[in-house]
GUSE-972369 format. One record per residue: residue number from 1; residue in three letters; x, y, z of N, C-alpha, C in turn. Coordinates in pm, whole numbers, padded with zeros to 5 digits. Example, Ala and Ser with C-alpha at 12.3 -4.5 7.8 and 13.67 -1.06 7.14 Angstrom:
# residues 2
seq/type/n.c1/n.c2/n.c3/ca.c1/ca.c2/ca.c3/c.c1/c.c2/c.c3
1/ALA/01319/-00569/00780/01230/-00450/00780/01320/-00330/00780
2/SER/01285/-00225/00708/01367/-00106/00714/01290/00003/00787
END
This chain:
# residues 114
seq/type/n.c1/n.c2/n.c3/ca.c1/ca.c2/ca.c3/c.c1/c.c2/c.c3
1/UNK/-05718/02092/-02935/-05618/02177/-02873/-05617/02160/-02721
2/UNK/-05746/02156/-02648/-05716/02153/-02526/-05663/02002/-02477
3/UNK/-05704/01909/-02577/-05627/01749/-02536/-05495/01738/-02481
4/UNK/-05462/01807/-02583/-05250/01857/-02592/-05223/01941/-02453
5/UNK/-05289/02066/-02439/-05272/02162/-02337/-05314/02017/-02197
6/UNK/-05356/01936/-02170/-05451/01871/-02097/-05311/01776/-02061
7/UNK/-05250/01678/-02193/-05182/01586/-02190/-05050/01644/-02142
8/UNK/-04996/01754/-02207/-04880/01835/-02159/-04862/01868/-02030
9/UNK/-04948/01936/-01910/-05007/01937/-01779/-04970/01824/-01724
10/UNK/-05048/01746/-01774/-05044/01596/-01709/-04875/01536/-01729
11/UNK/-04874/01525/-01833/-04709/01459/-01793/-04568/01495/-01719
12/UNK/-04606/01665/-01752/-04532/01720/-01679/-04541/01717/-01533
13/UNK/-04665/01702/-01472/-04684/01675/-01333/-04597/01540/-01335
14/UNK/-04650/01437/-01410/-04580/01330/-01362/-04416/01262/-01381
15/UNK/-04392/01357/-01431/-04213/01365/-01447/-04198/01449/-01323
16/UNK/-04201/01521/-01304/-04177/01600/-01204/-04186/01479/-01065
17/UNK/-04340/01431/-01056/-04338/01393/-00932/-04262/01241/-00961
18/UNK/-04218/01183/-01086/-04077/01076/-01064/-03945/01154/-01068
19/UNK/-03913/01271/-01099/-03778/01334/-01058/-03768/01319/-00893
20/UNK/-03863/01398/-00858/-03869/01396/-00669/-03894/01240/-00617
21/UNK/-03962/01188/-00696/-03917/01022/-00601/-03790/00975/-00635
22/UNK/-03718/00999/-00775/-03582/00935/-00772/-03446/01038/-00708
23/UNK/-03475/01177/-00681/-03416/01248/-00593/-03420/01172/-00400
24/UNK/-03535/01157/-00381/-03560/01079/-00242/-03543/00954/-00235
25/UNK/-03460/00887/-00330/-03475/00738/-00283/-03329/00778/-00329
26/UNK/-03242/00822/-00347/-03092/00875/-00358/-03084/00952/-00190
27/UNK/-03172/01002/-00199/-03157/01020/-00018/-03150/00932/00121
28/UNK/-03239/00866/00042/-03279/00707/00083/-03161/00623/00136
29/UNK/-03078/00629/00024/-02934/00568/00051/-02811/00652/00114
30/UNK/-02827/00746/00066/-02742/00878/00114/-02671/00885/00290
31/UNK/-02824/00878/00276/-02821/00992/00415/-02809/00863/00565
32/UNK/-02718/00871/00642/-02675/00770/00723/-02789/00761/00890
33/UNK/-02819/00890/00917/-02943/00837/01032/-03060/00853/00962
34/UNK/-03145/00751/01073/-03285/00727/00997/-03374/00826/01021
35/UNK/-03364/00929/01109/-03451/01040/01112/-03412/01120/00950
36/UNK/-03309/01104/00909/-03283/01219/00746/-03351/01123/00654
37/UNK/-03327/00955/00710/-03422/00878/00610/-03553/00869/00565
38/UNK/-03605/00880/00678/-03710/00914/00727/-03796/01075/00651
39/UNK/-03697/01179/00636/-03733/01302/00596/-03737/01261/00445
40/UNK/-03637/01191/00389/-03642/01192/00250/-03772/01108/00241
41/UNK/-03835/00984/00288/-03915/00897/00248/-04044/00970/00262
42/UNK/-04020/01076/00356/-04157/01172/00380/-04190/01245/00270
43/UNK/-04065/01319/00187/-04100/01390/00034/-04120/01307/-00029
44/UNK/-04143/01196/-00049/-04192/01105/-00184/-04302/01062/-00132
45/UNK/-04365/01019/-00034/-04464/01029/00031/-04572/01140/00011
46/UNK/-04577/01261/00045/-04622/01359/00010/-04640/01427/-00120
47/UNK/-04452/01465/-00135/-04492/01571/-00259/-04460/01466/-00400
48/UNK/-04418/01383/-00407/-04392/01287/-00507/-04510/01206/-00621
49/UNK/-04583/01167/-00457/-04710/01067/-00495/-04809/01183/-00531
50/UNK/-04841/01287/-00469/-04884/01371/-00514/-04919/01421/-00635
51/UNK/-04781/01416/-00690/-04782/01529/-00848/-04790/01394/-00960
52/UNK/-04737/01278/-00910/-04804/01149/-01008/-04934/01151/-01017
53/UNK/-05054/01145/-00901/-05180/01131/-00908/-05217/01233/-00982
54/UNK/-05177/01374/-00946/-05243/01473/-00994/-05197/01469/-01122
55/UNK/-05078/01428/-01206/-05068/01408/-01312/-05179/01322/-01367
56/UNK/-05218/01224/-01308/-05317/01121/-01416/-05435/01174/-01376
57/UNK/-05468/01205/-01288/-05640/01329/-01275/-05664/01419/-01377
58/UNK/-05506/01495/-01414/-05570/01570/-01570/-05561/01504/-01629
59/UNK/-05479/01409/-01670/-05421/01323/-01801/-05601/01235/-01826
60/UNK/-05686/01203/-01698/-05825/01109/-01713/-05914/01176/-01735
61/UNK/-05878/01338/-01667/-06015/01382/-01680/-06064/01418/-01584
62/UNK/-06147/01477/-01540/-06253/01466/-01407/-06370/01402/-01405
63/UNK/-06384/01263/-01391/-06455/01168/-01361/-06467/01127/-01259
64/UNK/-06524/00968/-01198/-06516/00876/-01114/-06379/00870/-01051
65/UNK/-06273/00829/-01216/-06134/00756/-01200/-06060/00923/-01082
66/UNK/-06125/01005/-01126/-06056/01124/-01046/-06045/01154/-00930
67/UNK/-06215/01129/-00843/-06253/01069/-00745/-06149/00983/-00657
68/UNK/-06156/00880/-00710/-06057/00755/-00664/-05957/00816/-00619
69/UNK/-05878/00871/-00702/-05718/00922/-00690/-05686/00995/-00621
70/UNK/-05852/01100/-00574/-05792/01235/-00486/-05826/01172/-00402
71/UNK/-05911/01053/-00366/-05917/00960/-00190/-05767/00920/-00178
72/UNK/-05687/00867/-00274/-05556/00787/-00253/-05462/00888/-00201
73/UNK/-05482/01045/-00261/-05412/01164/-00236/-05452/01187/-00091
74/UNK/-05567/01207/-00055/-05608/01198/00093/-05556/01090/00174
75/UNK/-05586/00966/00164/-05523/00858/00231/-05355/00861/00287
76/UNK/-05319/00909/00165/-05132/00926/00211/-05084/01006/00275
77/UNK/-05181/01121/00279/-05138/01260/00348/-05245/01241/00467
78/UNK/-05318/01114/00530/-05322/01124/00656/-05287/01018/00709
79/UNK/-05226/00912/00618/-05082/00807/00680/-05015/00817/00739
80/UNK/-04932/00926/00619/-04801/00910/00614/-04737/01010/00748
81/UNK/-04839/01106/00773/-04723/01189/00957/-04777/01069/01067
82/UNK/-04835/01016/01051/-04906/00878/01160/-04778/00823/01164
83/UNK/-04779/00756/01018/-04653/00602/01057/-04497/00720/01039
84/UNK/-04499/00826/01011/-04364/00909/01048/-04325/00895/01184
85/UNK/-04468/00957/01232/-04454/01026/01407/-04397/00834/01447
86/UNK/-04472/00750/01498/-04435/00643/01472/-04291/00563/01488
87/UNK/-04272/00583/01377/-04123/00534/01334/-03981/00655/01419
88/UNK/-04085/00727/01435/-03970/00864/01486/-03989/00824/01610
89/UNK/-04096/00829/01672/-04080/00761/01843/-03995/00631/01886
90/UNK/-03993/00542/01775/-03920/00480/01796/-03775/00439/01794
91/UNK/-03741/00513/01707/-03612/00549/01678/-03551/00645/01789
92/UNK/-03650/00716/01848/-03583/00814/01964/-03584/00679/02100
93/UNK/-03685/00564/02084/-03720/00500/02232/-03526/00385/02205
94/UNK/-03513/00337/02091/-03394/00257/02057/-03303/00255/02032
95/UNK/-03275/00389/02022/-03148/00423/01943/-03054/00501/02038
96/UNK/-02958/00494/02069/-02859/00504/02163/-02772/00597/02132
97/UNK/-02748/00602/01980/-02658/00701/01940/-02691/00812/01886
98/UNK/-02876/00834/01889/-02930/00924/01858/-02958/01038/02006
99/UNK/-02949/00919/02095/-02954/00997/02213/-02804/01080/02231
100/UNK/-02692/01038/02193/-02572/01067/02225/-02584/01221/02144
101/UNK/-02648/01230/02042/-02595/01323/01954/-02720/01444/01932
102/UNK/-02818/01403/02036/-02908/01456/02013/-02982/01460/02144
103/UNK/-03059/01590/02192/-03101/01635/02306/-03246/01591/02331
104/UNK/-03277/01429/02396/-03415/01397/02414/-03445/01409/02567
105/UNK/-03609/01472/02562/-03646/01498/02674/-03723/01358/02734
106/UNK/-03721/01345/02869/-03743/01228/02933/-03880/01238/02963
107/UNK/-03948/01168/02952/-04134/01164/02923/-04190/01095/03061
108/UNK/-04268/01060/03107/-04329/00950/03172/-04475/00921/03095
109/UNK/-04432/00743/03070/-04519/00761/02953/-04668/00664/03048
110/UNK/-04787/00661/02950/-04895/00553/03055/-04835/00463/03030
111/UNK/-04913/00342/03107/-04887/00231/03101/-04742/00147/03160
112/UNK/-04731/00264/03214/-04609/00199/03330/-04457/00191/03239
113/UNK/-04479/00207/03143/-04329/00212/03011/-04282/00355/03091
114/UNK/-04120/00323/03085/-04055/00531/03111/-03996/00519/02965
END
């Protein structure tokens, strides 16, 4: 009985967390600036990959293999605002029409870059 209660848990996490990645990669295409792109690629990133792993952590068990998965769960959730922040600085340092439409403050940065 608890196999079923165990397996049921588990899959349902992991439908769930492929509904929210195929919801965000429809965003993916959707959405026309890359900062909203950017927001969608961040929920599949986070809450997506998330509820897959944690789906196969019950679906394995709490073992070793469980171990593993909650480092991979850790790993992405201290990636993924790194290469966000990142990609967002840059998009504010290149983008011309993001400046037009959007209120950026002027920095002085090291290294002699403005």
């Amino acid at each position: 009985m608890i196999e079923w209660i165990r397996f049921i848990v588990g899959s349902l996490c992991i439908i769930c967390g492929l509904v929210i990645a195929v919801i965000a990669a429809f965003g993916l295409f959707k959405f026309k600036f890359a900062m909203n792109r950017m927001h969608a690629a961040a929920i599949t990133d986070t809450l997506g990959i998330l509820m897959v792993l944690l789906g196969l952590i019950v679906l394995r068990g709490f073992c070793f293999d469980s171990l593993k998965l909650g480092l991979i769960i850790l790993f992405f959730w201290f990636a993924s605002p790194v290469s966000s922040h990142l990609l967002a600085g840059m998009e504010v340092e290149i983008s011309d029409r993001f400046k037009d439409n959007c209120e950026v403050e002027e920095t002085e940065r090291k290294g002699g870059r403005t």
